[in-house]
C-alpha positions in Angstrom: 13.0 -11.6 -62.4 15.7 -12.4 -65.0 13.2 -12.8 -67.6 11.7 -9.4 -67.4 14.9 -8.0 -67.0 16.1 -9.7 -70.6 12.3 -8.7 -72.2 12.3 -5.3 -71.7 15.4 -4.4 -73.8 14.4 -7.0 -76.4 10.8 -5.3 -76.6 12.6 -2.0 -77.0 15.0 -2.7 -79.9 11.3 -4.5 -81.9 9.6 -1.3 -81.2 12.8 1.2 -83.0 13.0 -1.4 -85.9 9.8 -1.5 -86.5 9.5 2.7 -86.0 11.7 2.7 -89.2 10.3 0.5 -90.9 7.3 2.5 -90.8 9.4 5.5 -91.7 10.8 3.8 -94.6 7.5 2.8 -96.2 6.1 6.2 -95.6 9.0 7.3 -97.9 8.3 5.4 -100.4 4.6 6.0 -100.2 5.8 9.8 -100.6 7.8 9.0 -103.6 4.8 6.8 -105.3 2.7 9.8 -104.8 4.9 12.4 -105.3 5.5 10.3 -109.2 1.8 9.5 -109.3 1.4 13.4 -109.3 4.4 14.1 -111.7 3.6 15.4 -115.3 4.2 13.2 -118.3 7.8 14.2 -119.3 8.6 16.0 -116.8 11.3 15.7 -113.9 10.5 15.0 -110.2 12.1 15.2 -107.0 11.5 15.8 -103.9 11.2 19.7 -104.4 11.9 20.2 -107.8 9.8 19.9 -110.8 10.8 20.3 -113.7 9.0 20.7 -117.3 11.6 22.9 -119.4 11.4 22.3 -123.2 8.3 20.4 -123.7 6.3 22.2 -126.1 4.0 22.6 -123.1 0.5 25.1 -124.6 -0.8 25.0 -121.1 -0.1 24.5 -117.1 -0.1 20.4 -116.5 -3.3 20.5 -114.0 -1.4 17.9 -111.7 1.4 19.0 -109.6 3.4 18.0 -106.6 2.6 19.6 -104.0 6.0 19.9 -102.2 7.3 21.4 -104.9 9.4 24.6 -103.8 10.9 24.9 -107.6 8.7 24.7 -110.9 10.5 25.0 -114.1 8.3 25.7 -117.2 10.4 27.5 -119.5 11.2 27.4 -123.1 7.8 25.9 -124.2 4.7 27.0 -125.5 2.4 28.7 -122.8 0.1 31.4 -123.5 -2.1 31.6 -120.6 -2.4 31.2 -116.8 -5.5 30.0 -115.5 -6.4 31.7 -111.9 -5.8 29.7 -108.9 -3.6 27.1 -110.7 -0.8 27.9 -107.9 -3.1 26.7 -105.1 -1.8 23.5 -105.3 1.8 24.7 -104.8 1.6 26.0 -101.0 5.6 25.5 -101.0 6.4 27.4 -103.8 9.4 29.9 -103.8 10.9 29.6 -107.5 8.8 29.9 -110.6 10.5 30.2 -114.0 8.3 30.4 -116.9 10.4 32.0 -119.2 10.4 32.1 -123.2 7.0 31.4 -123.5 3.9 33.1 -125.3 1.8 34.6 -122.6 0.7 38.1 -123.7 -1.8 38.1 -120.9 -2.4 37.4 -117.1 -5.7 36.9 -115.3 -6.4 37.9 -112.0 -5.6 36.3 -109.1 -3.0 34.1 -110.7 -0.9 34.4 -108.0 -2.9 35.0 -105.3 -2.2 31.9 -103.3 1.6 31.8 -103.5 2.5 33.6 -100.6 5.7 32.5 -100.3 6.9 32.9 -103.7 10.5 35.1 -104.0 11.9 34.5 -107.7 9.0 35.0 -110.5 11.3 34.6 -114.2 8.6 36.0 -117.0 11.2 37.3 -119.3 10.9 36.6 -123.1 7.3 36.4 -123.1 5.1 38.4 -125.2 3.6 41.0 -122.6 2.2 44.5 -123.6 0.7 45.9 -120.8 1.9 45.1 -116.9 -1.5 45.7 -115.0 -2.1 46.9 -111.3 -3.2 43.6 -110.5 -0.4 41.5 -112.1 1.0 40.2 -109.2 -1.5 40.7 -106.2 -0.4 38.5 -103.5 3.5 38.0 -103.9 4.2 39.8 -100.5 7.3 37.9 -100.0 8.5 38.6 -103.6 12.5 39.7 -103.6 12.9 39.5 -107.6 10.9 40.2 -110.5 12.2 39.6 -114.0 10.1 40.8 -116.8 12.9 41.9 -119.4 12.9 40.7 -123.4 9.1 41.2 -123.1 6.5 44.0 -125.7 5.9 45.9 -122.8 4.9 49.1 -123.5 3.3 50.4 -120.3 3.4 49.9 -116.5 0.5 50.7 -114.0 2.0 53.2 -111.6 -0.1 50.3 -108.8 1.5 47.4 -110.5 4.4 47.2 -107.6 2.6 48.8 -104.9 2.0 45.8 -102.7 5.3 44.1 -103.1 6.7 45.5 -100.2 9.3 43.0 -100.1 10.6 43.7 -103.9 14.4 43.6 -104.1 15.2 43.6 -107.9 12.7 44.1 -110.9 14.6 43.7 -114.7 12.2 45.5 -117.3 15.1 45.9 -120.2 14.5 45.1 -123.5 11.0 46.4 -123.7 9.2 49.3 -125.5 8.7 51.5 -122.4 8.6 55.4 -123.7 7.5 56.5 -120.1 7.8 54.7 -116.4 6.1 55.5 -113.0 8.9 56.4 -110.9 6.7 57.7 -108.6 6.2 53.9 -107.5 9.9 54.1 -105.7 9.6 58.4 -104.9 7.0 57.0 -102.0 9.7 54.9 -100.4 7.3 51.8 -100.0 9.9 49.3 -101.1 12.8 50.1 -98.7 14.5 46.7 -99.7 14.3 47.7 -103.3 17.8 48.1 -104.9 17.9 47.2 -108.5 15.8 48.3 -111.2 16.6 47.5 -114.9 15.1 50.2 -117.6 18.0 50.0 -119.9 17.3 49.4 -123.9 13.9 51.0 -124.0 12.3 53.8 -126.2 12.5 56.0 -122.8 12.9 59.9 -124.3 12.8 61.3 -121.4 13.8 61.2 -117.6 12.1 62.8 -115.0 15.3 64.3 -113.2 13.8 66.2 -110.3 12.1 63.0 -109.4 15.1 60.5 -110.3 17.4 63.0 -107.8 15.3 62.8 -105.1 15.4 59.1 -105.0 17.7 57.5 -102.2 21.5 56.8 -103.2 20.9 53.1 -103.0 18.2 53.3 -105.4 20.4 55.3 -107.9 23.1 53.1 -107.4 21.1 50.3 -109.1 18.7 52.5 -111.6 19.9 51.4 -115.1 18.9 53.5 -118.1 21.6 52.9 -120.5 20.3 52.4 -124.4 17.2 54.7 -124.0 17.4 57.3 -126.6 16.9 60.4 -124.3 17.0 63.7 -125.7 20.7 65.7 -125.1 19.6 67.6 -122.1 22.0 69.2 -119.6 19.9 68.4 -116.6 20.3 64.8 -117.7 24.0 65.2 -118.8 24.8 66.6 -115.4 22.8 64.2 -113.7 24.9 61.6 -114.9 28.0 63.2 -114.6 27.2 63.4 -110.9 26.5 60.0 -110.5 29.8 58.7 -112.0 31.4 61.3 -109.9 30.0 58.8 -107.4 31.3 55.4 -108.7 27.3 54.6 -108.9 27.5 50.9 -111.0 24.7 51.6 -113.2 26.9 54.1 -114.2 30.3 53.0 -114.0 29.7 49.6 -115.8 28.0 50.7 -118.9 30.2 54.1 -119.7 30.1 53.3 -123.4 26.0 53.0 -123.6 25.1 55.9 -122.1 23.8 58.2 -125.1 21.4 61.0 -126.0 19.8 62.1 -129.1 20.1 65.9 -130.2 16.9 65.1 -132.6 14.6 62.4 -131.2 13.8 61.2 -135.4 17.7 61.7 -136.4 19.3 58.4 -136.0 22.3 59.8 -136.9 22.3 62.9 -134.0 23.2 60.6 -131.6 25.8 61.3 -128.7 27.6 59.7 -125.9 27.2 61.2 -122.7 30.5 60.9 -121.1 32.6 61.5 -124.1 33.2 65.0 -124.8 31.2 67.0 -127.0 30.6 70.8 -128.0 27.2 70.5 -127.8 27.7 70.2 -123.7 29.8 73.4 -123.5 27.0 75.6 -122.8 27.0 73.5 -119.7 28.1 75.7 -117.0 30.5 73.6 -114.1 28.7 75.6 -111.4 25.3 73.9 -112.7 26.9 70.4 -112.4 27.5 70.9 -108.3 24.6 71.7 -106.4 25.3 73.8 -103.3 25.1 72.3 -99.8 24.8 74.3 -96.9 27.2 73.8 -94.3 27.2 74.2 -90.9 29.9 73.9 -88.5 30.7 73.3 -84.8 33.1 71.9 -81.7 33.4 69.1 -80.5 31.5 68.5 -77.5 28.9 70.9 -78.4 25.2 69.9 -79.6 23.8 71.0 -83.0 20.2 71.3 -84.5 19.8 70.7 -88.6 16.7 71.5 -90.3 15.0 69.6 -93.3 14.4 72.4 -95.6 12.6 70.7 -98.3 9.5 73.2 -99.2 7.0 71.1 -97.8 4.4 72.7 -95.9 4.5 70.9 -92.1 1.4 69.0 -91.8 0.7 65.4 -90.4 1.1 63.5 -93.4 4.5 64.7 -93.8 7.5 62.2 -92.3 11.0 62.5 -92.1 13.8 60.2 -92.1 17.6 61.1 -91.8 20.6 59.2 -93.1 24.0 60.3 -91.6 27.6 59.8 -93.0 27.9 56.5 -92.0 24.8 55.6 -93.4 22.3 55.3 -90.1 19.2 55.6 -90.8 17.0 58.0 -88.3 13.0 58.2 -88.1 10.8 60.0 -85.3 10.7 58.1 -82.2 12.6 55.3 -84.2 16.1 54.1 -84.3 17.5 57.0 -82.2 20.4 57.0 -80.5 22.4 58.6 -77.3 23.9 60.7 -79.9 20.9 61.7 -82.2 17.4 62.9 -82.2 14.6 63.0 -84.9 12.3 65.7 -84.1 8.3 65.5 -85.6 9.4 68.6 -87.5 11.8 66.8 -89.3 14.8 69.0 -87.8 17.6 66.8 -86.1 19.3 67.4 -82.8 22.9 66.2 -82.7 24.4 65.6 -79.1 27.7 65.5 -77.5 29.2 66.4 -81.7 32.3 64.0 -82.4 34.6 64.3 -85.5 33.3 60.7 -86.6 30.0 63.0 -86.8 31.4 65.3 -89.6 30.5 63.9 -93.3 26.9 65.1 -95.4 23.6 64.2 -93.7 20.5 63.6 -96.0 17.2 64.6 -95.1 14.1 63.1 -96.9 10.4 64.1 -96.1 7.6 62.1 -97.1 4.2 63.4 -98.3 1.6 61.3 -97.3 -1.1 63.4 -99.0 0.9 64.2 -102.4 2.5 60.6 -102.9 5.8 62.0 -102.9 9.2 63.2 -101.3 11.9 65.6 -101.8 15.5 65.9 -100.3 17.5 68.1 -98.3 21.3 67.4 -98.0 23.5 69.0 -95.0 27.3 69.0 -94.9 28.1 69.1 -91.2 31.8 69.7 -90.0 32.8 68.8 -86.5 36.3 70.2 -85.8 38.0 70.6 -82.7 38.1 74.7 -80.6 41.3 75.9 -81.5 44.0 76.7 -79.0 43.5 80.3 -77.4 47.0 82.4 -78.6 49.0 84.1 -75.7 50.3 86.9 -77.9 48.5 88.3 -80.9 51.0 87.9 -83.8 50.3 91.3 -85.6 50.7 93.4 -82.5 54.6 91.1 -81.8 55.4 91.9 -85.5 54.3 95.6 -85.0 56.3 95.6 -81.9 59.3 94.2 -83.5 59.5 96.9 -86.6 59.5 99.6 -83.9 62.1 98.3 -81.9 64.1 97.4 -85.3 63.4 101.1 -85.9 64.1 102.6 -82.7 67.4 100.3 -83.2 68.4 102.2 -86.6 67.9 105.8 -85.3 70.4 105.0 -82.3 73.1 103.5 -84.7 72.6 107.0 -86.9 72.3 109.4 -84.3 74.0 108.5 -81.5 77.6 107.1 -82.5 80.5 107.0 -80.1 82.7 109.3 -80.7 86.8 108.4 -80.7 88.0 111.6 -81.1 89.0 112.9 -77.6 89.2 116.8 -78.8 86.2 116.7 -81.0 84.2 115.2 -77.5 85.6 118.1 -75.3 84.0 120.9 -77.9 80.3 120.8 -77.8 79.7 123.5 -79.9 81.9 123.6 -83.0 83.7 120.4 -84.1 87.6 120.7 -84.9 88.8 120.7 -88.1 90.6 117.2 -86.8 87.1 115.2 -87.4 86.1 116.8 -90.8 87.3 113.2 -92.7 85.6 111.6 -90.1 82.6 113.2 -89.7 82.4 113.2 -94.0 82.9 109.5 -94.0 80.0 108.9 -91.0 78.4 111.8 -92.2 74.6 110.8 -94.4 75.6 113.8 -97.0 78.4 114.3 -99.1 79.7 117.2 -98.5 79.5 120.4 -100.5 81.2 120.4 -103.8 83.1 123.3 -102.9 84.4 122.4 -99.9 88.5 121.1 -100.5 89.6 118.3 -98.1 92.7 119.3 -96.4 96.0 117.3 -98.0 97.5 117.5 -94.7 94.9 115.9 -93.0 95.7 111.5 -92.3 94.2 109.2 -90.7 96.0 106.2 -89.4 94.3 103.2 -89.4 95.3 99.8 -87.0 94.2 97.9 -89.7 94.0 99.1 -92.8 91.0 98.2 -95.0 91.6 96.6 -98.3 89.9 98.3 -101.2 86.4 96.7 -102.1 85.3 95.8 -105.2 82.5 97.6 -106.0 85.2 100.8 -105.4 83.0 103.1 -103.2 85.8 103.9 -100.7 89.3 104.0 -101.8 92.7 104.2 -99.4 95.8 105.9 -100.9 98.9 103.9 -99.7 101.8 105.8 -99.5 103.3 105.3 -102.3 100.5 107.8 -103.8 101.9 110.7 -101.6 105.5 110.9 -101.8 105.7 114.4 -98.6 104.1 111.5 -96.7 106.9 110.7 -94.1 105.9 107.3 -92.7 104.5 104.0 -94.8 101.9 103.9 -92.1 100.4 106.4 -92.7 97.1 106.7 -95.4 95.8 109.5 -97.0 91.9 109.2 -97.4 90.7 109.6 -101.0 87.0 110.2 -102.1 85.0 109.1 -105.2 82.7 111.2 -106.9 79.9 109.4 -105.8 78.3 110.1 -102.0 80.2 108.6 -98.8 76.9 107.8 -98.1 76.1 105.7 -100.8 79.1 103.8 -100.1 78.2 102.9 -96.5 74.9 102.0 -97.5 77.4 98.7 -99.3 79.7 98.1 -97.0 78.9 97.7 -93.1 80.4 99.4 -90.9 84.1 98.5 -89.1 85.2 99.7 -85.7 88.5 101.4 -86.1 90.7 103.9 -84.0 91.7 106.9 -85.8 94.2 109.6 -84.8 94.3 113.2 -86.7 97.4 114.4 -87.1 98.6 117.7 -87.8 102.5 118.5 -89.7 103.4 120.2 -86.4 102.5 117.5 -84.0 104.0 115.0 -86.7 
């Protein structure tokens, strides 16, 4: 019993060592053949392979087939065989730049399905054809700058689906198919390099309809398109926009005024008199707005012309860059109609910003754009009072106010109060110095006439109303007593200055003393 009980861990232990040996000689059986397989000159490891700058003329017909990286740049290649990447059912990275291949057969890379980086720049292509690269589902980037090309299929990126980058600068492209990206088959697509090519012009209706990640990343600096101010305000708009294909080349975006004058050629963003006739109210396209409370629900059509059909989609991007299709990512809050109108519930002010419509043809390969700016404000506060009718109400009472004050003074003569129908002689300086008129020029005030004042008023500057001290009348029999004097100008006038002061008056006559 003991011995079994010692034999069975001793039996385990042989069995791991020996399960690593195995593993260990299997390694090194890999590594025999993955050198067996390796091209003269070339570098092998595990994954990599690596035939850079070997004056290569053609693919080595033995490769590694765990490669995942194949390096053949910067030697002497001028054609791919068909199926010569059927070996390679790992491969994601293939550079075979700076080489001579003017020319690709079909179905060269119809086997490498997982392939994501393809480097073919400084080569001497002419032509990219439709069937170029049939196969590369999975492909992310495509670089095919520093080449001759002169044309591209409008099918030549039609199946990459999965296309995130393509570089065709320094090439001789005078025209491109931009109707390749106007169909919206490459949603993932985000950069695509036309810069430094004989491009003369730019299809702008096309290029505006085109999503604003896709503008964002369309490059067409060093293209000598003709001065245009369709193109000049297209570009203003997207540097309005901090778009980077504009914002990092400001300096090498130019036009030509005459496409054979060298010498006629202008920079787009600096200014120029021959972009006067450029009116400002071109440059801004109108949106429609429409507005609305919070709380309420809104409906937003996709006026873009096209007839509705059933080849026609929609798709809807709002504000914060949400992404909407029929019967596809909706939410609580949204809802894509077949119609291509949008239903938004429940409104919110985080709802508020430009909404971008763009409809699909199915039938004409292409798609247009219809932009709403929607405005989402909270009801405003229902007023108790109108304020036009309280300021109305408050001149009337102001003026109701006045008349009172003119009209209906107190009067502090006790004798003038007790005759209602003629007023004694003993108010005539008072009722002259209340009164609105000056009184006739004929008329004489009485010298004997004084008013005594409790507190004398001091003459004012602007000398409207003046008060004789006593020292002006000498028959006057008492210092207290003032003698009223009048300037030539109208008691009224003088009120009109100075405001009014309460004061107690007595007339006296020489008899009563």
């Amino acid at each position: 019993m003991n011995v079994l009980t010692l034999a069975i861990p001793i039996w385990k232990f042989l069995g791991k060592l020996l399960f690593f040996e195995l593993c260990i000689q299997l390694s090194n059986l890999n590594k025999l053949y993955v050198l067996a397989n390796c091209p003269d000159g070339c570098i092998c490891t595990a994954d990599l392979l690596s035939c850079a700058n070997q004056s290569l003329e053609q693919v080595p017909v033995t490769l590694p087939p765990t490669t995942t990286t194949l390096d053949l740049s910067h030697n002497n290649i001028a054609w791919i065989n068909g199926n010569w990447l059927s070996a390679l059912p790992r491969l994601q990275t293939l550079r075979i730049s700076h080489n001579k291949i003017n020319n690709i057969s079909r179905k060269v890379f119809y086997h490498a399905t997982d392939l994501a980086h393809l480097d073919m720049s400084s080569n001497c292509l002419h032509i990219v054809e439709g069937y170029y690269f049939e196969g590369l589902v999975n492909l992310k980037e495509l670089l095919l700058y520093n080449n001759k090309i002169i044309q591209v299929d409008e099918n030549a990126f039609v199946k990459l689906t999965s296309l995130r980058k393509v570089y065709l600068s320094w090439n001789r492209l005078t025209k491109f198919p931009f109707e390749f990206i106007q169909r919206l088959e490459h949603p993932y697509l985000r950069t695509l390099d036309l810069s430094t090519n004989n491009l003369s012009t730019i299809p702008v209706e096309i290029i505006r309809s085109l999503p604003r990640y896709v503008k964002n990343g369309l490059y067409l600096h060093n293209n000598p398109v003709k001065c245009d101010c369709s193109v000049h305000q297209m570009f203003q708009e997207w540097k309005h926009h901090g778009f980077s294909s504009v914002k990092d080349f400001i300096e090498e975006h130019t036009c030509k005024i005459y496409a054979h004058e060298p010498r006629s050629l202008l920079k787009t963003f600096k200014y120029n008199e021959y972009f006067d006739h450029c009116s400002e109210n071109q440059r801004k396209a109108a949106i429609p707005e429409v507005n609305c409370k919070v709380g309420d629900s809104l409906i937003i059509d996709c006026n873009t012309g096209f007839h509705e059909d059933n080849t026609t989609t929609y798709q809807w991007f709002s504000p914060r860059y949400e992404l909407f299709m029929y019967l596809k990512h909706t939410d609580k809050t949204h809802q894509l109609f077949k119609n291509g109108s949008l239903k938004i519930i429940n409104a919110k002010t985080l709802h508020s910003g430009v909404y971008v419509c763009i409809a699909i043809s199915e039938d004409r390969k292409i798609n247009r754009t219809h932009k709403v700016n929607v405005t989402v404000q909270y009801p405003k506060p229902v007023e108790s009072f109108n304020t036009g009718l309280t300021t109305l109400l408050g001149c009337v009472v102001s003026l109701v106010l006045v008349l009172l004050y003119l009209y209906i003074t107190p009067c502090y003569c006790s004798k003038c109060c007790k005759k209602s129908v003629k007023p004694p002689q003993d108010c005539s300086a008072q009722s002259s110095i209340l009164s609105t008129t000056p009184p006739p020029l004929n008329r004489k005030i009485s010298a004997n006439k004084h008013v005594v004042f409790l507190e004398p008023i001091k003459e004012r500057q602007n000398g409207k109303v003046k008060l004789a001290v006593s020292e002006d009348f000498p028959d006057a029999k008492s210092p207290t007593f003032l003698q009223l004097k009048l300037d030539t100008e109208s008691s009224s006038s003088a009120f009109s200055d100075l405001p009014f002061t309460s004061y107690e008056a007595r007339a006296h006559s020489p008899a009563n003393g």
